[in-house]
C-alpha positions, 0 to 999 in steps of 0.5 A: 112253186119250188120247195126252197120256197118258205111256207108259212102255217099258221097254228102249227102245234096244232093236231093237223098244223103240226102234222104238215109242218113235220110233212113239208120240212121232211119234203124239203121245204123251208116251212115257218111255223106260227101259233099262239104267239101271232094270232090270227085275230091280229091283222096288222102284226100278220101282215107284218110277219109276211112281209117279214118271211114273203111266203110263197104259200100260207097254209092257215091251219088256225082254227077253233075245234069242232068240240070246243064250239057251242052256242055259247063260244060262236063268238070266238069261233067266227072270231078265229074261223072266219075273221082270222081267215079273212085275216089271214087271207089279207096277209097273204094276198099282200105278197102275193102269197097262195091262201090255203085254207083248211076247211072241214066236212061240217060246213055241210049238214050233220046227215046227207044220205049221198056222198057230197062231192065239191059241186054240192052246195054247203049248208052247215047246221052246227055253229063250228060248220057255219063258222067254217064256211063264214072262213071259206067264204071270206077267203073266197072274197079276199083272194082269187089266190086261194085253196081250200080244202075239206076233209073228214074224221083226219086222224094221227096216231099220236094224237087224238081219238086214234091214240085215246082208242090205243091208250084204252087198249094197252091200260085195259079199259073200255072205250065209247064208241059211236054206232051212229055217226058215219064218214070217211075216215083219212089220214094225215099222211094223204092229207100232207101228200096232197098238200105238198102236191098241191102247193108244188103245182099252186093248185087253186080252187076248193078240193074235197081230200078224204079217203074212200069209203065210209065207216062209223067211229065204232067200226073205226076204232074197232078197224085200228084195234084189230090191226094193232092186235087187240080184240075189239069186243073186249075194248069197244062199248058200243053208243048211240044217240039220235040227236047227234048222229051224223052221216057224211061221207065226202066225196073227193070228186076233183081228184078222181077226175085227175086221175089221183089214186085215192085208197080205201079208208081201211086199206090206207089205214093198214098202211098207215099203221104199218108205219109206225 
């Protein structure tokens, strides 16, 4: 696959779509970005895009997040998680497009006491987990021609957590931070590198992409407090709560037996912000 290719990522002014778009068009690539204005619940205006475009890749960053699905918005979630994938996948499948799926760490359950690598079985237990998988799944049953890929706590530093941590720091407030949830925090930058890696070779299968290590969301934000030149003890109130307390750290098997470099979540974290 050569980068004057079109890649085409769906939900691209989206926390992750956005960061890839920027990625792969820095990379070189001709990227078409969709978001709202082509749904993903709308198979046949999808299929029309892609013959319109002919992608060489489709990379389906569509999705509703984990905060705004509960019991009461499954509906959508699956809606979008799963159908819109399926749809998605179908579009691409047309002209023989790459499907690249973004999935997530929650299609398994909330606390595993082993890393889980791609060889475990998933087993989600929170309704955005279990429409996550249903997505996964439909792609699988749609086209051989796909790519998967999970991925745990991804952060950006002008959005999201990392920057709500950073904002509370500079405007003297506090910031609530869990003690008890547990992952491995990655950035989007390993991600991105990754997925230009990944579409060049027109990698198949499901990859697990996080960095190495595991930390909780309070030694997380206390980790990028330091290294903006912050105390820490000054800025994080500590939390805890028993009913949602997580521990999951994702294993990036696949890409340790290919010999793939992968950093430490604190060592990556240190180059990342060293970046900006």
């Amino acid at each position: 696959m050569g980068s004057q290719e079109v890649i085409w990522v769906t939900g691209a002014e989206g926390f992750l779509g956005g960061a890839v778009s920027e990625h792969l068009r820095e990379a070189g690539w001709k990227v078409v970005g969709t978001d709202a204005e082509l749904s993903v619940s709308d198979p046949e205006r999808l299929e029309r895009f892609a013959g319109e475009v002919m992608p060489a890749a489709v990379v389906n960053c569509a999705g509703i997040r984990r905060d705004a699905t509960t019991l009461s918005t499954r509906i959508k979630a699956y809606e979008v998680n799963a159908l819109g994938a399926r749809n998605v996948a179908v579009a691409a499948n047309a002209v023989g497009a790459l499907m690249v799926q973004v999935s997530s760490d929650d299609v398994y359950a909330a606390v595993v006491p082993e890393p889980v690598n791609e060889f475990d079985n998933p087993h989600p237990t929170t309704p955005y987990g279990k429409s996550k998988r249903a997505g996964e799944m439909m792609v699988r049953n749609t086209t051989d021609d796909h790519l998967i890929v999970r991925s745990s706590w991804l952060y950006r530093a002008d959005s999201g957590r990392f920057k709500d941590i950073l904002d509370a720091a500079r405007e003297g407030r506090t910031y609530a931070a869990r003690t008890d949830q547990v992952a491995s925090p990655t950035s989007v930058d390993f991600y991105c590198k990754f997925l230009e890696k990944a579409l060049e070779k027109r990698l198949t299968g499901t990859f697990h992409v996080a960095n190495t290590g595991s930390t909780s969301r309070y030694g997380f934000a206390a980790k990028i407090l330091e290294l903006a030149g912050y105390d820490p003890s000054a800025v994080l109130v500590a939390e805890e709560d028993p009913r949602t307390a997580e521990h999951l750290v994702l294993e990036s098997l696949l890409l340790e037996m290919s010999g793939v470099d992968i950093p430490a979540w604190d060592d990556e974290l240190a180059r990342y912000m060293a970046t900006l």
